[in-house]
Wavefront OBJ file of the C-alpha trace (Angstrom):
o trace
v -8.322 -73.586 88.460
v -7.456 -70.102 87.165
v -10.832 -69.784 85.077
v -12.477 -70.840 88.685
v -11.007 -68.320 90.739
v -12.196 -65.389 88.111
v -15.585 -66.454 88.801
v -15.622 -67.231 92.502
v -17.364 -64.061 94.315
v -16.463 -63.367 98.098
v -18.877 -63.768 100.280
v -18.860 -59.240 101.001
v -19.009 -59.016 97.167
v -21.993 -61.448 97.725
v -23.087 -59.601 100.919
v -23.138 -56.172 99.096
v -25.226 -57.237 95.983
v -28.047 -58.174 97.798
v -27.841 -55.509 99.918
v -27.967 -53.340 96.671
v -30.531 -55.665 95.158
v -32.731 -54.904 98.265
v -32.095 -51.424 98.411
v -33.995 -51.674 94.868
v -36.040 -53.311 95.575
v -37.633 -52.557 99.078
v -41.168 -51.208 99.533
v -43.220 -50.736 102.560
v -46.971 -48.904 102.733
v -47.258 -45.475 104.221
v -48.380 -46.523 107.619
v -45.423 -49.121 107.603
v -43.252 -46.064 106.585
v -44.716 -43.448 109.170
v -44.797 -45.990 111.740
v -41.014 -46.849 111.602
v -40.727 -43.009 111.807
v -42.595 -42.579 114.710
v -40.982 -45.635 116.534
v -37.473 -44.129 115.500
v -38.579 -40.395 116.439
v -38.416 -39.057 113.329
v -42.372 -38.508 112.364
v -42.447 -35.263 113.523
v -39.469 -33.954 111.951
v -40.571 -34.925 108.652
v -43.880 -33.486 108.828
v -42.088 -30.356 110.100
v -39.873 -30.661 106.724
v -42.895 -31.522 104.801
v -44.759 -28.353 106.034
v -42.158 -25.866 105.507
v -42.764 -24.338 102.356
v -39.051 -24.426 101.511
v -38.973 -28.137 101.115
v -39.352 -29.091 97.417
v -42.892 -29.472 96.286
v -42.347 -32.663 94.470
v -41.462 -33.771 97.964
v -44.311 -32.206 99.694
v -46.266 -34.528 97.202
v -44.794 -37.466 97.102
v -45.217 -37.048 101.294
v -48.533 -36.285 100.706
v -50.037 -38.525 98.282
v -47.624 -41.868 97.932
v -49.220 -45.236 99.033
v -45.966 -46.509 99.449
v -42.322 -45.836 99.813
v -39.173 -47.386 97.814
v -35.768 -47.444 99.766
v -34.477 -46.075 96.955
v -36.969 -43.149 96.080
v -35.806 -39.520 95.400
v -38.131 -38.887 98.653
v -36.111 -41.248 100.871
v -33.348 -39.877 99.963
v -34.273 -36.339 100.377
v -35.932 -37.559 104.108
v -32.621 -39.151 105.193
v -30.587 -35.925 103.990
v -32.719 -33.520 106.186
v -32.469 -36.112 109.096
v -28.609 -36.626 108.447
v -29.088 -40.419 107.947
v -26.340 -42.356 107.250
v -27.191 -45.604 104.891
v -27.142 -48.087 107.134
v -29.313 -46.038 109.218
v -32.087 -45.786 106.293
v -31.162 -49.513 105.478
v -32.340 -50.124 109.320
v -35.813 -47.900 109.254
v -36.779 -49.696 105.815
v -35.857 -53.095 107.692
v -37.753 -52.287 111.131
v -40.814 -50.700 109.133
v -41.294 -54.075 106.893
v -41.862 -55.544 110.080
v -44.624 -53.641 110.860
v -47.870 -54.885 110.417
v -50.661 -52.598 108.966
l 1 2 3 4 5 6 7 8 9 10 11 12 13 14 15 16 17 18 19 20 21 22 23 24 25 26 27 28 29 30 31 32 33 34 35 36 37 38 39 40 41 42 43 44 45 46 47 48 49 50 51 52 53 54 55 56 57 58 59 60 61 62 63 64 65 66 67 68 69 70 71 72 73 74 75 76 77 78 79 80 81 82 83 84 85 86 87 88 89 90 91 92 93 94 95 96 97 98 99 100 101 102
């Protein structure tokens, strides 16, 4: 029974590895992406950030030319810094904008 119990997982240990698994592993096109942005009101933010010649150019690329985003992107993170986006508020744009057809 011992041996058991050290490889029983609880069900928020199972909760959070697919959440990290889909954090890897989620994808959605650019007009999924922009879309979710606009329906959240954060589209013109971001191309306010992506115009300002501060913003790093690698972002200003990736922006620019990427046919799709990854959850877990050095862009997404640098998008939901600027906005002040919590985790589970990126975790709910990637979500809504996989729903979007396009």
């Amino acid at each position: 029974m011992k041996d058991q119990a050290a490889w029983f997982i609880a069900p928020e240990q199972q909760e959070q590895q697919a959440l990290e698994a889909w954090r890897g592993n989620a994808t959605v096109t650019r007009i999924q992406f922009k879309t979710a942005l606009d329906d959240f009101g954060y589209l013109e933010q971001i191309e306010a950030l992506m115009a300002d010649p501060e913003t790093q150019k690698q972002t200003r690329l990736d922006w620019k030319d990427a046919d799709d985003f990854r959850r877990s992107s050095p862009i997404i993170a640098q998008i939901s810094e600027s906005l002040g986006l919590s985790e589970e508020e990126v975790d709910r744009l990637f979500k809504h904008a996989e729903t979007v057809k396009g």
